[in-house]
C-alpha positions in Angstrom: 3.7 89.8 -102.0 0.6 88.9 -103.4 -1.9 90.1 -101.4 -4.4 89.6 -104.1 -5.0 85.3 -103.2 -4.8 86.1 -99.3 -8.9 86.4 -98.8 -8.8 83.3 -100.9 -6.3 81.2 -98.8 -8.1 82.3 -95.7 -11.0 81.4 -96.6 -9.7 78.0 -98.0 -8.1 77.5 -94.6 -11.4 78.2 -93.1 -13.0 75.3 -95.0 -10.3 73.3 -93.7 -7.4 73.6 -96.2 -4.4 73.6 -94.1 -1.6 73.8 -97.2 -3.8 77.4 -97.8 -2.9 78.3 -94.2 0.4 77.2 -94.6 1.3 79.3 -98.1 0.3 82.3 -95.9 2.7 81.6 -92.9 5.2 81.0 -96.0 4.1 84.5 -97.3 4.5 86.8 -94.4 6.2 84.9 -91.9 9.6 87.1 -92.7 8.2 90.3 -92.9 6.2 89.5 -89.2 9.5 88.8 -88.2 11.5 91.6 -89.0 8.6 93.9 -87.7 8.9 92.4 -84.6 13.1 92.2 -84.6 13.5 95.9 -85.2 11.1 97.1 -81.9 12.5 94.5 -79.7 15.9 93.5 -80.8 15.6 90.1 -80.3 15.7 87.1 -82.3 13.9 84.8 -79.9 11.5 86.7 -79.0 10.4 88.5 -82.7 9.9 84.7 -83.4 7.2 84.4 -80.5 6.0 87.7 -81.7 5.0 85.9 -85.5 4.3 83.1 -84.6 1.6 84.5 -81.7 0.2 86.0 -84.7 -0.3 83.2 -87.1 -1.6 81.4 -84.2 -4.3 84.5 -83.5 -4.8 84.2 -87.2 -5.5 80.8 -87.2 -8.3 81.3 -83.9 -9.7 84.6 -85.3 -9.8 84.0 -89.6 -13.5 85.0 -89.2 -13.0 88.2 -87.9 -11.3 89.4 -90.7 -12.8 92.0 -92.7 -12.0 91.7 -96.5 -12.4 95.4 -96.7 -8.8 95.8 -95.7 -5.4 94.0 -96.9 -4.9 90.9 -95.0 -0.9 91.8 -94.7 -2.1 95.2 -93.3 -4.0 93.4 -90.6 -1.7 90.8 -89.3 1.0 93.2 -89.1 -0.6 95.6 -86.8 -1.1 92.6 -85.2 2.9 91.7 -85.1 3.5 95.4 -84.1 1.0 95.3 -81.3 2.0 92.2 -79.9 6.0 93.3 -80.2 5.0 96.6 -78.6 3.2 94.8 -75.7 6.2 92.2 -74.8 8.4 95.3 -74.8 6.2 97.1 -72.7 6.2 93.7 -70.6 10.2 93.1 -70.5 10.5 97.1 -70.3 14.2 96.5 -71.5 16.4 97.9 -74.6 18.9 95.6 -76.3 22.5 96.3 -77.0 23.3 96.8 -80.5 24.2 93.6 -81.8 28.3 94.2 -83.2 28.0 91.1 -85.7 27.4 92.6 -89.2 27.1 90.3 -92.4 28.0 92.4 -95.2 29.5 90.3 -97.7 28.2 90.2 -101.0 30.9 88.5 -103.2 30.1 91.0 -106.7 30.7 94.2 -104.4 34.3 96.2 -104.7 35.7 95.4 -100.9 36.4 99.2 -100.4 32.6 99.4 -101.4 31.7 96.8 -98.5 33.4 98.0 -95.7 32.2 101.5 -96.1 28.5 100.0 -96.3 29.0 97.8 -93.6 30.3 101.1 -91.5 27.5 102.9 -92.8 25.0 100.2 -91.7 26.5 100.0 -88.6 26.2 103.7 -87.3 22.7 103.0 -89.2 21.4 100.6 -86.8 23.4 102.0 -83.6 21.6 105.2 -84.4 17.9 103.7 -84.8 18.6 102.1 -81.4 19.1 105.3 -79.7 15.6 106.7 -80.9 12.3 105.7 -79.0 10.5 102.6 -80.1 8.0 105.1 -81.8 10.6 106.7 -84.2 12.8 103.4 -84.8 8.8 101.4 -85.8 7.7 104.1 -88.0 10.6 104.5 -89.8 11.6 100.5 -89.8 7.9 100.5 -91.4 8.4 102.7 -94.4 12.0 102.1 -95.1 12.9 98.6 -94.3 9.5 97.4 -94.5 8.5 99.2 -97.6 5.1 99.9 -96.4 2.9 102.6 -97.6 2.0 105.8 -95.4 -2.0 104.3 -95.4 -0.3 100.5 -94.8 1.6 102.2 -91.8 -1.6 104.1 -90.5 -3.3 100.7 -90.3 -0.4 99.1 -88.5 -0.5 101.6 -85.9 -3.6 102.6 -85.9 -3.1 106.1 -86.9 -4.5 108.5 -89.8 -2.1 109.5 -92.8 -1.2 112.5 -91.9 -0.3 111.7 -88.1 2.0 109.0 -90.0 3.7 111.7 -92.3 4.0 113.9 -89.2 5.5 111.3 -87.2 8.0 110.1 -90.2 9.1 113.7 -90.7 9.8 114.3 -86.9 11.4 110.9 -86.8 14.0 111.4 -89.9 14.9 114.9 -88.4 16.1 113.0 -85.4 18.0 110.5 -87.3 19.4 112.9 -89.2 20.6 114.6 -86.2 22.3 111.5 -84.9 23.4 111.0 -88.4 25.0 114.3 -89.8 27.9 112.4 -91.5 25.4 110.2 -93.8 
């Protein structure tokens, strides 16, 4: 991502450039997204969750402070906002059995031991608490830093490495085969 343009395209937007608000719903629209699917399981509503969010970016652009990384802002946002309609629904979603592994260069021995893999994966992160399954969906399918993950939840570093620990040692426990 190149966070580098994103106080430029914001502030373009806010002198009434649309196409720069638009690049940036191009930019981080997936990764919003797939914050919000992995706390609350749910296609429809992770796309309310983003697109809430581009829509408080849109009303609040001058609240902003440049000090920080636009991405970092928007998706505490996302994480919030997912957090909160959880909160609101109070439910927990099945795991979802449809897996789409296939990837035409891979051996197919090679697939279906991934796909099996994946699949005890994700039945496994649904069985933690939402704080485990966010903080570790953060850092390892999100690729975010510990400092990124601190501003997304509001936390300092080291509660974040704390937390990460904590959390692997439970997935490993629910995992002892992987």
């Amino acid at each position: 991502m190149e966070g580098d343009d994103d106080h430029e395209l914001l502030q373009r937007y806010r002198g009434g450039d649309v196409a720069a608000f638009r690049q940036l719903v191009l930019r981080y629209q997936r990764p919003l997204y797939n914050a919000a699917y992995w706390v609350l399981r749910n296609a429809g509503d992770a796309e309310d969750v983003a697109q809430t969010v581009f829509l408080r970016l849109a009303e609040k652009s001058d609240d902003y402070d440049p000090q920080h990384k636009l991405f970092s802002w928007i998706y505490r946002m996302a994480v919030n906002e997912a957090l909160n309609l959880r909160r609101r629904s109070s439910r927990e979603e099945a795991l979802d059995d449809d897996s789409d592994f296939a990837d035409d260069q891979a051996d197919p021995q090679f697939q279906l031991l991934e796909g099996q893999r994946a699949v005890r994966l994700r039945a496994a992160l649904l069985k933690m608490n939402t704080a485990d399954r966010t903080v570790l969906t953060l850092r390892h399918f999100s690729e975010l830093s510990y400092r990124e993950i601190g501003d997304a939840l509001e936390l300092d570093e080291k509660t974040v490495k704390s937390r990460l620990f904590e959390a692997r040692q439970r997935l490993r426990a629910l995992l002892p085969e992987i």
